[in-house]
C-alpha positions in Angstrom: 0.0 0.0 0.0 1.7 3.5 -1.1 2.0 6.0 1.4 0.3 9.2 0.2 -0.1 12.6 1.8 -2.7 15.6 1.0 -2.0 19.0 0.1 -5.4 21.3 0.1 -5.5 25.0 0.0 -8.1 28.0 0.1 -7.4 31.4 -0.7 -9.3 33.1 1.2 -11.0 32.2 4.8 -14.2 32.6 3.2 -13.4 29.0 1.4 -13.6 25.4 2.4 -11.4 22.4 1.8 -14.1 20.5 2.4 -15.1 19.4 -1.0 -11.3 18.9 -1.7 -10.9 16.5 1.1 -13.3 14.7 0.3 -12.9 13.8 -3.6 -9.3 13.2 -2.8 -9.9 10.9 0.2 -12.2 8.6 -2.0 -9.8 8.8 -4.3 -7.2 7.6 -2.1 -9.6 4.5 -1.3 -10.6 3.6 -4.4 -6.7 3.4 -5.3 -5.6 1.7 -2.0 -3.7 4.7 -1.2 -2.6 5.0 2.7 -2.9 9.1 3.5 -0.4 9.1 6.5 -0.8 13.3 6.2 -3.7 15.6 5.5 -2.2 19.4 4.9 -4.5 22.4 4.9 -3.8 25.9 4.8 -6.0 29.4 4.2 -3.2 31.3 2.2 -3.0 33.0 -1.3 -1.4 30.7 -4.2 0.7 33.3 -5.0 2.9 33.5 -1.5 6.6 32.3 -1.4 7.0 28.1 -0.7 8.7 29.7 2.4 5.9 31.8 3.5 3.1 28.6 3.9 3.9 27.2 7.1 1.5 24.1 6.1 3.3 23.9 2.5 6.7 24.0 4.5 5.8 21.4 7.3 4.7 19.3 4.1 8.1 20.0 2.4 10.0 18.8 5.8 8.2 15.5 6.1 8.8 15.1 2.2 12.4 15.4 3.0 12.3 12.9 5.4 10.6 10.3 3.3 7.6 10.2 5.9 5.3 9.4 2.3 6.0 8.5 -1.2 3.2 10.4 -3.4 1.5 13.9 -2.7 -2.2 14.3 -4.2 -3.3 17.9 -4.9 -6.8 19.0 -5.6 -5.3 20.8 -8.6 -1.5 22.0 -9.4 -2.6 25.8 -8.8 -3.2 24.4 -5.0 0.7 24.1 -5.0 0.9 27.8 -6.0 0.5 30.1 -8.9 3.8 31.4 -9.1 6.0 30.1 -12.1 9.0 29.9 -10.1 8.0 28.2 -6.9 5.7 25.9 -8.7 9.0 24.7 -10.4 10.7 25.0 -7.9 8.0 22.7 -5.5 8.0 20.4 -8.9 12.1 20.2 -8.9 12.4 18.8 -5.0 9.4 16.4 -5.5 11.4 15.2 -8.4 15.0 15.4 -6.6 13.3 13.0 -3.4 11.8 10.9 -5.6 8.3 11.7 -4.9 5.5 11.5 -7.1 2.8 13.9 -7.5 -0.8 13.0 -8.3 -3.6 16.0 -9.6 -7.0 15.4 -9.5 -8.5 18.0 -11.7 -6.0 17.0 -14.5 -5.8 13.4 -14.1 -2.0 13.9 -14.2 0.7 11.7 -12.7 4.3 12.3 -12.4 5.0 8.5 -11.7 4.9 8.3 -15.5 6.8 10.1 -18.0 4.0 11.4 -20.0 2.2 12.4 -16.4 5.6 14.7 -15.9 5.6 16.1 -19.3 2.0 17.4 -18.8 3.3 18.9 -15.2 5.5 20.8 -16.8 2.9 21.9 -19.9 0.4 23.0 -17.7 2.8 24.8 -15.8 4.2 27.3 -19.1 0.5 27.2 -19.9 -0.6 28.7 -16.8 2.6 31.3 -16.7 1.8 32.1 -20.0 -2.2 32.8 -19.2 -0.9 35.3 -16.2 1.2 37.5 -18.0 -1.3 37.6 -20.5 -3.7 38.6 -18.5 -1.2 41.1 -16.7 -0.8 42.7 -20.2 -4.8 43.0 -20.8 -5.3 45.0 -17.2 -2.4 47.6 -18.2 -4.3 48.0 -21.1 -7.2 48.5 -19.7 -5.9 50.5 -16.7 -4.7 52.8 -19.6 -8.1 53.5 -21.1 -10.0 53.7 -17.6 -7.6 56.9 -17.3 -8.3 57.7 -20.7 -11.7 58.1 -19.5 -11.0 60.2 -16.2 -12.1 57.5 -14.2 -10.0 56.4 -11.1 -8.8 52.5 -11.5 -10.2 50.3 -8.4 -13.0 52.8 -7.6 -12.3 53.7 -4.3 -8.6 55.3 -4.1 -8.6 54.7 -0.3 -8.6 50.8 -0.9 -5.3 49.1 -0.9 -4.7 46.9 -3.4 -4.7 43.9 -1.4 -8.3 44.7 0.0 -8.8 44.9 -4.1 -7.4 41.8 -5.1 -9.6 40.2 -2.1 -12.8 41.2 -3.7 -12.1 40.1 -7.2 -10.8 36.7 -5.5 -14.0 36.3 -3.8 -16.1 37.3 -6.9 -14.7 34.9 -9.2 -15.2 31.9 -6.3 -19.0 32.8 -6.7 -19.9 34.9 -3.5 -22.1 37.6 -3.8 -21.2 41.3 -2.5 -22.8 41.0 1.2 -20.6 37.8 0.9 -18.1 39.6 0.3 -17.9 42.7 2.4 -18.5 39.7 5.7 -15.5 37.6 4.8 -13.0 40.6 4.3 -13.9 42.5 7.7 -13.1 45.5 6.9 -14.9 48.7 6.6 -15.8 48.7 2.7 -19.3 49.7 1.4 -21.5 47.2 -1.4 -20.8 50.0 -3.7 -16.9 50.0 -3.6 -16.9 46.5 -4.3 -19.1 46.6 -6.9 -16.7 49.3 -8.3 -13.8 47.0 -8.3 -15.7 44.4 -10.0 -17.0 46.7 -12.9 -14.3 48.1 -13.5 -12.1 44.6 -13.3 -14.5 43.5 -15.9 -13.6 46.6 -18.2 -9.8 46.2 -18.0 -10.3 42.5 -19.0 -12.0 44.4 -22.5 -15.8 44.0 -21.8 -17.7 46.7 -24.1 -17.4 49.9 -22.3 -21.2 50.7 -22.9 -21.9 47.4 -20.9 -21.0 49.1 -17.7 -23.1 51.7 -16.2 -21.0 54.2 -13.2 
């Protein structure tokens, strides 16, 4: 029986890894997989390997061999940066320990499984700069306009990126303004939305302010 461990992450504490857990658990039964670790941690993809206490207690018991496969929801639940996503890929390689995603059926204990890894990994660097590209663009022609980018100047950008994290995981602006705590008003947020959805080059007209 292969000794397996679980890596599940949430952005946001507004999240669960409940669903995750739960696939991946089956999973591991259906498989006759042993989980000897289950790692959970509320903390943006895009943080450093060395900034995820739960992704660094995982890396420590990788080094010591405690388990010889890690199962992920989905690669972006190892992170969305490029380089630590390599980097996490390269010492999974280095201890000889395979890595299993559920979303994209991929597997590293194969060849072709690793090949994909690394696919969906230029794929994925490749979709963030392009969309990196399509906000400056956009932030360009909301200033064109005379319209201030993020609505409310007083937010800071990481309130911002909150909001827009929240609305894309499908919670609706009362949602919203409870998970982030602070003191933002229904109208700010829907501000940042709207105006997210003109950067990413929805028809001006489309958008009422």
């Amino acid at each position: 029986m292969k000794k397996v461990s679980l890596l599940l992450r949430v952005s946001t504490s507004g999240q669960t890894t409940d669903n995750q857990k739960k696939e991946l658990i089956d999973l591991c039964k259906r498989r006759d997989f042993q989980i000897v670790y289950i790692y959970e941690e509320t903390v943006s993809g895009t943080k450093k390997n060395e900034d995820r206490k739960e992704f660094s207690r995982m890396l420590n018991d990788m080094k010591k061999r405690k388990w010889e496969k890690l199962i992920v929801w989905s690669v972006d639940r190892l992170g969305r940066d490029m380089k630590e996503l390599i980097k996490t890929l390269s010492l999974l390689d280095d201890y000889k320990i395979s890595l299993y995603s559920y979303q994209q059926n991929l597997d590293t204990d194969d060849s072709m499984g690793r090949m994909f890894f690394y696919f969906v990994s230029i794929f994925s660097e490749f979709e963030t700069n392009l969309r990196k590209e399509r906000q400056k663009v956009g932030i360009e022609r909301v200033k064109q306009l005379g319209k201030t980018y993020g609505g409310n100047k007083f937010l800071s950008d990481e309130i911002k990126s909150k909001v827009l994290e929240l609305s894309n995981s499908g919670l609706s602006y009362r949602q919203i303004k409870k998970t982030i705590g602070e003191k933002i008003s229904l109208g700010s947020i829907s501000h940042v939305i709207k105006e997210r959805k003109l950067i990413e080059g929805l028809d001006l007209h489309e958008i009422t302010y």
